[in-house]
Phi, psi and omega in degrees: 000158226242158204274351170270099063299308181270312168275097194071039209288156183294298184324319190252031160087357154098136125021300208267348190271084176329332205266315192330127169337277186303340177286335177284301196295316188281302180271017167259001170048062183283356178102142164301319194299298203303329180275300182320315144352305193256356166317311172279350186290285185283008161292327203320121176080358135352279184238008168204217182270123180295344178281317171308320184289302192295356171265320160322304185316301176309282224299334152294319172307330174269342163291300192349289197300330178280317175327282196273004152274332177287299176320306195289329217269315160342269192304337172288000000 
């Protein structure tokens, strides 16, 4: 396997890409639900069916969101 298939693959914009997702994800310090979120967001249709990422995308955004209602329902 070839070590760009694991590290920085071009299809998810490269090394060389300020924007690449996990680099986007790390400093804006998001979390899983979240990084994964925008992960699929900014993958979509890349490396498979693009309706499938973007649905991935909704179902961590709604956990995220079931997360900080549980949290919010707490404090009240």
């Amino acid at each position: 396997m070839k070590r760009e298939a694991v590290d920085h693959p071009a299809y998810y914009g490269g090394a060389d890409n300020p924007y690449e997702a996990i680099k986007v994800i790390s400093a804006w310090g998001l979390g899983f639900c979240l990084g994964n979120t925008v992960k699929y967001i900014s993958r979509a249709g890349k490396k498979g069916d693009k309706i499938e990422d973007l649905k991935k995308a909704r179902w961590y955004l709604d956990c995220e969101i079931s997360k900080l209602e549980a949290a919010h329902e707490q404090q009240a």
